[in-house]
C-alpha positions as CSV (number, residue, x, y, z in Angstrom):
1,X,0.0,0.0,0.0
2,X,1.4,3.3,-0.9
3,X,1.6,6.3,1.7
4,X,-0.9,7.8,0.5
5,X,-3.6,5.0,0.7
6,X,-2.0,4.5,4.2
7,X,-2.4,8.0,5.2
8,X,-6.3,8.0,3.6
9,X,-6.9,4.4,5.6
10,X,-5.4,6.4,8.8
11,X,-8.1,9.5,8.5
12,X,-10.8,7.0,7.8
13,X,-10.0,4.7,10.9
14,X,-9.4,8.5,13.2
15,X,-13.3,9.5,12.0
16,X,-14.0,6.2,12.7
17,X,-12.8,6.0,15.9
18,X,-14.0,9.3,16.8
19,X,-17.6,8.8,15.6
20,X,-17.4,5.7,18.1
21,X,-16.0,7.8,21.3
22,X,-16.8,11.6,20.5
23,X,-16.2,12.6,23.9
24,X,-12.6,11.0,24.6
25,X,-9.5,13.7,24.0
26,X,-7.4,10.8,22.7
27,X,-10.0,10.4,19.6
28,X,-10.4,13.9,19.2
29,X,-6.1,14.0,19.2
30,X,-5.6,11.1,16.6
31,X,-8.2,12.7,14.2
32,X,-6.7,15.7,14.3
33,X,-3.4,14.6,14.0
34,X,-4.8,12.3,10.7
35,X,-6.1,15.4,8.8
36,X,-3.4,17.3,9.4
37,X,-0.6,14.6,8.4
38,X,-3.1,13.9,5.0
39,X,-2.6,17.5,4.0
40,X,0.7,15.9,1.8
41,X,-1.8,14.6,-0.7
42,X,-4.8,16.8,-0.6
43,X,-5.8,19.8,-0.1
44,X,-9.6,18.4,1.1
45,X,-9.3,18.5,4.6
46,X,-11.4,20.4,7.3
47,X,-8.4,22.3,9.1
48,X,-11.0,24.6,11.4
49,X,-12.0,20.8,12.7
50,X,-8.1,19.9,13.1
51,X,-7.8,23.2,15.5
52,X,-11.5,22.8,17.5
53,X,-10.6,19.1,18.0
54,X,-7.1,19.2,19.3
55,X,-8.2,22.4,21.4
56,X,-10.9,20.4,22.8
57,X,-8.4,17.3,23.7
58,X,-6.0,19.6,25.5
59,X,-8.8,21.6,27.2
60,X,-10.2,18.0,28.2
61,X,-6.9,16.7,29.4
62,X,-3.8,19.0,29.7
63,X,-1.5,15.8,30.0
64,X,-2.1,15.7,26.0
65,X,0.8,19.1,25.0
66,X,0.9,17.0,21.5
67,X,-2.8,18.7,20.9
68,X,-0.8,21.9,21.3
69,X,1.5,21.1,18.2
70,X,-1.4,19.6,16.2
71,X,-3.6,22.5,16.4
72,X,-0.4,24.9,15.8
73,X,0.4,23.0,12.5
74,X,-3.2,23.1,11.4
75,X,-3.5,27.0,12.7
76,X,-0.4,27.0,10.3
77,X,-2.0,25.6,7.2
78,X,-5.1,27.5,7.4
79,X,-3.1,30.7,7.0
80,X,-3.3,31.6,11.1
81,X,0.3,32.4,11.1
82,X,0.1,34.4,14.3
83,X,-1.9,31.8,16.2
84,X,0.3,28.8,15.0
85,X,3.4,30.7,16.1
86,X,2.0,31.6,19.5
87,X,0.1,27.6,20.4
88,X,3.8,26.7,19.0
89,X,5.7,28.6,21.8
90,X,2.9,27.4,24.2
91,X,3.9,23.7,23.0
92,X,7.4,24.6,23.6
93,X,7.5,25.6,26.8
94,X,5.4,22.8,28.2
95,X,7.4,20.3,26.6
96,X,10.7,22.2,27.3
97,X,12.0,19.4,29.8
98,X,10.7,16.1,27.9
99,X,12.4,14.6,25.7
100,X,10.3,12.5,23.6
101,X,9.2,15.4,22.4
102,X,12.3,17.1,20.5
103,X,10.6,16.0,16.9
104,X,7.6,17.8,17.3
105,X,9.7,21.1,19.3
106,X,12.1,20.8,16.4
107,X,9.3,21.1,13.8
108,X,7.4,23.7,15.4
109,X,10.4,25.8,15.8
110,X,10.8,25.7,12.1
């Protein structure tokens, strides 16, 4: 299966999973996390959904900073420069100390 199928397959299965448990931050994470990454092969994505859902997630449990770089990146992409840059920092500084999340801090500082 080529990337893109896979990365089509993954937004199907976050919606899925989603639809299934509407009210639990980790579905609302993985979804938006899925429409952001499927962004590299179209351009048919609902971005203000990306933002509201990973917003939600953190809002709904704070132990979930990745929400903070997901609804940067899709801030980003939907031409919100000044918010993406500013959830970015937020990001940043909560995950200043943890190291499994250098990848994500390095990409949002780019």
């Amino acid at each position: 299966m080529n990337e893109e199928k896979r990365a089509k397959k993954a937004l199907e299965s976050a919606y899925h999973n989603h639809r299934s448990n509407p009210n639990d931050p980790q579905t609302m994470l993985q979804l938006s996390c899925e429409i952001v990454n499927t962004l590299r092969f179209t351009k048919d994505v609902n971005l203000n959904q990306a933002i509201s859902l990973s917003r939600k997630a953190f809002r709904l449990d704070e132990s979930l900073t990745p929400a903070l770089y997901w609804e940067g990146a899709a801030q980003y992409h939907a031409g919100y420069y000044k918010r993406a840059a500013e959830t970015f920092r937020k990001f940043i500084e909560l995950t200043q100390d943890k190291d499994k999340y250098k990848d994500l801090r390095d990409s949002a500082n780019d």
